[in-house]
DRENLOTOR-513632 format. One record per residue (C-alpha): residue in one letter; x, y, z. Coordinates in steps of 0.2 Angstrom, whole numbers, plus 5000, padded with zeros to 4 digits. Layout:
<rs>
aXYZ
...
</rs>
This chain:
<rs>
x500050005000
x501550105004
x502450084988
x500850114980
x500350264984
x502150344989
x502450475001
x501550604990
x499950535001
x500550435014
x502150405024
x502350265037
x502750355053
x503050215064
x502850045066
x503549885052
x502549885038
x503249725031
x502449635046
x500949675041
x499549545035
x498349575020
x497249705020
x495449655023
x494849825021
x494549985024
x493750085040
x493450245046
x493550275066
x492050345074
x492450395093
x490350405095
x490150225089
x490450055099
x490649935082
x492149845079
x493049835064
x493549675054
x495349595058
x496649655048
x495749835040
x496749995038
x495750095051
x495750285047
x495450405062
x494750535056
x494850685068
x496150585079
x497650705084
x498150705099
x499350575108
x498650505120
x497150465108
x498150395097
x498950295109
x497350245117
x496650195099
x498150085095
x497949985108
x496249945105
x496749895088
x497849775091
x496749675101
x495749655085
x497349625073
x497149775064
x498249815048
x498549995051
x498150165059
x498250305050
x498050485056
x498250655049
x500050705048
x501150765052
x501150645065
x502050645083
x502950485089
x503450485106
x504350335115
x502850305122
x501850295104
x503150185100
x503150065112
x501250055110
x501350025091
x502649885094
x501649805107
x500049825097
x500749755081
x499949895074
x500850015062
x500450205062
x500550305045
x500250495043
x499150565029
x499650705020
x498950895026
x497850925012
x497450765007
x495550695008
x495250565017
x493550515006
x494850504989
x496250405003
x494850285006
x494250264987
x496150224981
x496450114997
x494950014993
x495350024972
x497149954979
x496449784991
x494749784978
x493749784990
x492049724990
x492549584976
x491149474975
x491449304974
x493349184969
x494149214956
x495849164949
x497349294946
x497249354930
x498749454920
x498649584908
x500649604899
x501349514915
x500449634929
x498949604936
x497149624928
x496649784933
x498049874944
x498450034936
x499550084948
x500749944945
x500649974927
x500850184932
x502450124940
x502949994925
x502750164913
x503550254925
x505350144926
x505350144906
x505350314907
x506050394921
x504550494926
x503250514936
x501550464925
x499750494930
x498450394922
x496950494918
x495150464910
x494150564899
x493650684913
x495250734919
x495450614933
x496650514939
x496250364939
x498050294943
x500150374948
x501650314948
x503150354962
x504350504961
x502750624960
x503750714972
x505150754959
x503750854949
x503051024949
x501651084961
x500451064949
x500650874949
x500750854966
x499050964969
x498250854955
x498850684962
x498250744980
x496550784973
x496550644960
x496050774949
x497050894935
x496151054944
x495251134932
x496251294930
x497451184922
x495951094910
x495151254904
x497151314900
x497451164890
x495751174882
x496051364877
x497851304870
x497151144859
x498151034868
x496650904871
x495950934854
x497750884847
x497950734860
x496350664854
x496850674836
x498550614838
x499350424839
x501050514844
x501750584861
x500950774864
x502350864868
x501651004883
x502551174887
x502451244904
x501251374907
x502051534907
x500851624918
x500751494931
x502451454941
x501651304946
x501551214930
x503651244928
x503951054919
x503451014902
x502450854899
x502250734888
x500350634885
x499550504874
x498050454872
x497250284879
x496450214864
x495250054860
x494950064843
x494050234837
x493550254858
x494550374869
x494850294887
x496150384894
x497750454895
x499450444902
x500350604905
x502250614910
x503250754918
x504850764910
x506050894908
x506950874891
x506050774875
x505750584875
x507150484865
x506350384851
x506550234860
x505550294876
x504350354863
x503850194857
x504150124875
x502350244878
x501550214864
x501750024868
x501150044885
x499650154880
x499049974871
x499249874889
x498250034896
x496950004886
x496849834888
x496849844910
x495549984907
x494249874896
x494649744909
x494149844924
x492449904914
x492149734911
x492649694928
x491449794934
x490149774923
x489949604931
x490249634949
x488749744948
x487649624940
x488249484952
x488149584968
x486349634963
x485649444959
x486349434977
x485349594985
x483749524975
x483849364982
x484249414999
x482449534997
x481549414991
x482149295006
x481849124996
x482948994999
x484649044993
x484249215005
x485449145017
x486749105006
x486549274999
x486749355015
x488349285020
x489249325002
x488649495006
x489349495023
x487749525032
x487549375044
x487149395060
x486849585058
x485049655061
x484949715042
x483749875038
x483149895019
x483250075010
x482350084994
x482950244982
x481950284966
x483450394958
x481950514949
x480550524937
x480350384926
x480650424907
x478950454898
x478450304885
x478550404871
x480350454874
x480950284882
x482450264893
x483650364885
x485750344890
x485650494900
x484250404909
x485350264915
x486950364918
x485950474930
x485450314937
x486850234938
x487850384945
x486450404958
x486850204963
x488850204966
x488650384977
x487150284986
x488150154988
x489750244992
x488950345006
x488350195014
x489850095014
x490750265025
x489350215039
x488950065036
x490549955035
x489149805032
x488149855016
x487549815001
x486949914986
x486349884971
x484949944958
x483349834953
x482249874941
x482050074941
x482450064961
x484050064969
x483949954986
x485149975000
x485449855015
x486349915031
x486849775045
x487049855062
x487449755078
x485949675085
x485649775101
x485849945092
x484550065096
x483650195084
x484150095068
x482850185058
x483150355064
x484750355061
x484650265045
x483150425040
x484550555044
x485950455033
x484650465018
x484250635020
x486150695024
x486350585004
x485150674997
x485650865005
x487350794998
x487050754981
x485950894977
x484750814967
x482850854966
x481850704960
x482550564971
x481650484983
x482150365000
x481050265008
x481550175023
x480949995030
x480849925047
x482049835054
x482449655054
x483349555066
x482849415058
x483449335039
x481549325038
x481149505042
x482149565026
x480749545015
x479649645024
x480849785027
x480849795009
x479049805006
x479049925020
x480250035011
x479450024996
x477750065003
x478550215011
x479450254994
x477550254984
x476950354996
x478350484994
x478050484975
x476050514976
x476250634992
x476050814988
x477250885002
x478850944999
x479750765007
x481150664999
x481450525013
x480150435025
x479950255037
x478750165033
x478150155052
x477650355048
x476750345032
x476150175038
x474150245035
x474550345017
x475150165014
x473650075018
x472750225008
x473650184993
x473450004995
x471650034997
x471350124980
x472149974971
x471049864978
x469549974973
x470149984956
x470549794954
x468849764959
x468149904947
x467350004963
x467450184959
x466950324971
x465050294978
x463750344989
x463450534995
x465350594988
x464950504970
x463250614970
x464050764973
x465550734960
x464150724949
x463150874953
x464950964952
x465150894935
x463550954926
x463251104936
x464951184939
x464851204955
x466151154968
x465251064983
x466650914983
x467851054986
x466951125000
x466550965010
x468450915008
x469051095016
x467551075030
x468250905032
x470250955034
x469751115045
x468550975057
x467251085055
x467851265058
x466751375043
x468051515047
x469651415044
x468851315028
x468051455020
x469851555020
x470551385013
x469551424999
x469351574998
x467551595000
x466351705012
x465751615026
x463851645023
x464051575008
x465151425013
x463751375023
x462351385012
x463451265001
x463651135018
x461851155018
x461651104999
x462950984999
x462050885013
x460350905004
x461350844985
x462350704994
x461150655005
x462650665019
x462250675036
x463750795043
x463350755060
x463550575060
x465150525064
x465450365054
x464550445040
x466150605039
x467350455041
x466650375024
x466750545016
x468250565020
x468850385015
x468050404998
x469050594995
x470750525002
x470150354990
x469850494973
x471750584978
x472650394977
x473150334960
x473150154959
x474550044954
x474849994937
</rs>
């Protein structure tokens, strides 16, 4: 891990990293929460500084064989710290001021490939393994002798070599926020230097910007091709031009480039059908929901469903267009992303036109759903979209219980999408009676029942005379009766919104003072507002 990402991001400040086992996975430190991460997971303790906490947190790792600690640097090692990190077994890394922890933990778990689902052999791509950019970012980086990013078509690095320290600011600033900032991307736009590297099957040589000390060393890039697609590119800092042979050396490399990054899309193209065959079968809770379970890494957890409809659905003229699925898709990875920060044990994955979530906690956790309610919103808040929806199931001690958390979330989620409020995440224990509404007008319109009795009467005396008496008994009804506060609701006198009460109940033949004949009103307006299924 060390080699890999090099002391631009992390430097090991105490401890032998070489005694280290394999990395199971990664972790974030929450002093407010009791849970206890996996053996062997890099822990990161975010927000741990001084050293006494450190110290204190080291030894609680060790007791759960953890791979490393790392804290924001620059990090102080006294002789107690080390004699606490030697004892623990537990080695101590510092991360880089400036750095993100959210992009440490993405190239961490890009590094262990985390969240694999399922065996699978070693597989090799021009002797380094399937899929590692950043052994192939260091291969690049040998032949040569500079430091290389690997970028995609959006300017982000997807993958660096060592020796990034040998380069200007600018590269440093861009590995650190595994992203060319875009000062630097409109600049190359405004010169043509993309428009030339995308036309181009040679090395691009690129001159310094003059205006900008930062970007002092020329660079050198090429494009990633497959075919007529552009995947990529590989950009190298050096100071003087590439001798032919280091030229070819590139163009060379940008062919294994390729080849690891159409493996890595295919790669993941099948982990996420994979991991979602195993979240449907865990919901439907049939019999290979156990085995499900346990590939996910949710046994023995008290599992809570979270159902996300990532917006409105495409009209049937216009069908699901590609910018339909990227949105969704997009919407599903930083769904699943957040998640996985808080909840170590999850699953994500989308099915159908819904994208379902399910979180393990510990078994005697309190407040599962209210806490999971404030993690939806906070993704939401986060993400800044309008249209998506969360609705949120009970939770479920039991393997059994799983299916009904997810018919409690998607109950919760219809309601969302018919309610006229302004609200974007809801449990299903607090829509529980709009749910039964709903469930109630589909069952009227499976048995061709429409609206009846007094209400159905006055729909029709609305109809053919243009008068509004529907309207009037529904304000009546929402104000329990006040004639001043339902009159203002519609914006009526009150003399007058009484004569109508009076014509209403003559028309309907509703009696307003029996109680259970308000209740059936009532039913049958909430009943005309529900749109059923289908």
């Amino acid at each position: 891990m060390v080699e890999d990402l090099g002391t631009t991001l992390l430097h090991l400040a105490c401890g032998d990293a070489d005694s280290t086992a394999e990395i199971s996975s990664v972790v974030f430190y929450d002093p407010l929460d009791d849970a206890v991460p996996p053996n062997h997971a890099i822990v990161l303790a975010v927000g741990v500084r001084e050293p006494h906490e450190v110290v204190a947190l080291l030894d609680r790792l060790g007791a759960h064989q953890a791979a490393g600690l790392v804290v924001r640097g620059p990090v102080e090692v006294d002789d107690t710290c080390a004699e606490t990190v030697a004892r623990a077994g537990v080695p101590l890394l510092g991360l880089t001021p400036g750095a993100s922890w959210a992009q440490l933990a993405a190239m961490l778990r890009s590094l262990i490939a985390e969240g694999d689902v399922g065996e699978a052999e070693p597989e090799t791509l021009g002797g380094l393994p399937s899929g590692d950019l950043f052994a192939l970012a260091n291969a690049i980086g040998t032949l040569l002798d500079a430091p290389v990013t690997i970028e995609d078509r959006s300017s982000r690095v997807l993958a660096f070599s060592g020796r990034q320290d040998e380069a200007d600011p600018s590269r440093v600033e861009t590995v650190l926020g595994r992203q060319v900032p875009q000062r630097y991307t409109r600049i190359l736009e405004e010169r043509g230097v993309f428009r030339e590297l995308y036309r181009s099957t040679a090395p691009v040589r690129v001159q310094p910007l003059a205006s900008d000390g930062d970007f002092a060393i020329p660079r050198v890039a090429l494009a990633v091709r497959a075919g007529d697609e552009i995947l990529g590119s590989i950009w190298a800092a050096v100071r003087s031009p590439l001798s032919t042979e280091r030229s070819q050396a590139l163009q060379d490399s940008a062919k294994l480039v390729a080849l690891h990054l159409l493996r890595m899309r295919a790669g993941a193209d099948v982990e996420r059908r994979l991991r979602a065959d195993l979240v449907a079968t865990a919901l439907e809770a049939g019999p290979g929901s156990s085995e499900a379970i346990a590939r996910l890494g949710l046994a023995d957890q008290t599992c809570l469903v979270l159902a996300m409809a990532t917006g409105d659905a495409p009209s049937a003229a216009a069908g699901e267009g590609p910018r339909h699925v990227a949105e969704r898709q997009r919407l599903a990875d930083a769904f699943a992303l957040h998640l996985s920060a808080v909840y170590p044990r999850s699953a994500t994955a989308p099915i159908g036109d819904v994208v379902y979530g399910i979180v393990g906690v510990r078994r005697d956790s309190d407040d599962v759903e209210e806490r999971a309610e404030r993690i939806a919103t906070e993704f939401l808040d986060w993400v800044g979209a309008e249209h998506p929806r969360i609705g949120i199931g009970p939770a479920a001690p039991e393997l059994a219980g799983l299916a009904r958390s997810r018919s409690g979330a998607d109950r919760a989620l219809r309601v969302l999408a018919q309610g006229t409020a302004v609200r974007r995440v809801a449990r299903i224990s607090e829509v529980r009676v709009d749910a039964l509404v709903i469930e109630l007008a589909d069952l009227a319109a499976a048995r061709g029942d429409g609206v009846a009795g007094p209400v159905a009467r006055l729909v029709a005396y609305d109809a053919k005379r243009g008068a509004s008496l529907v309207e009037t008994l529904r304000a009546w009804l929402d104000a329990f009766g006040d004639v001043a506060a339902a009159s203002a609701a519609v914006y009526t006198h009150p003399n007058t919104f009484r004569y109508r009460l009076r014509r209403l109940a003559e028309v309907g033949g509703l009696d307003l003072d029996d109680p259970d004949a308000r209740f059936a009103a009532m039913l049958e307006l909430r009943l005309m507002g529900s749109t059923p299924a289908g």
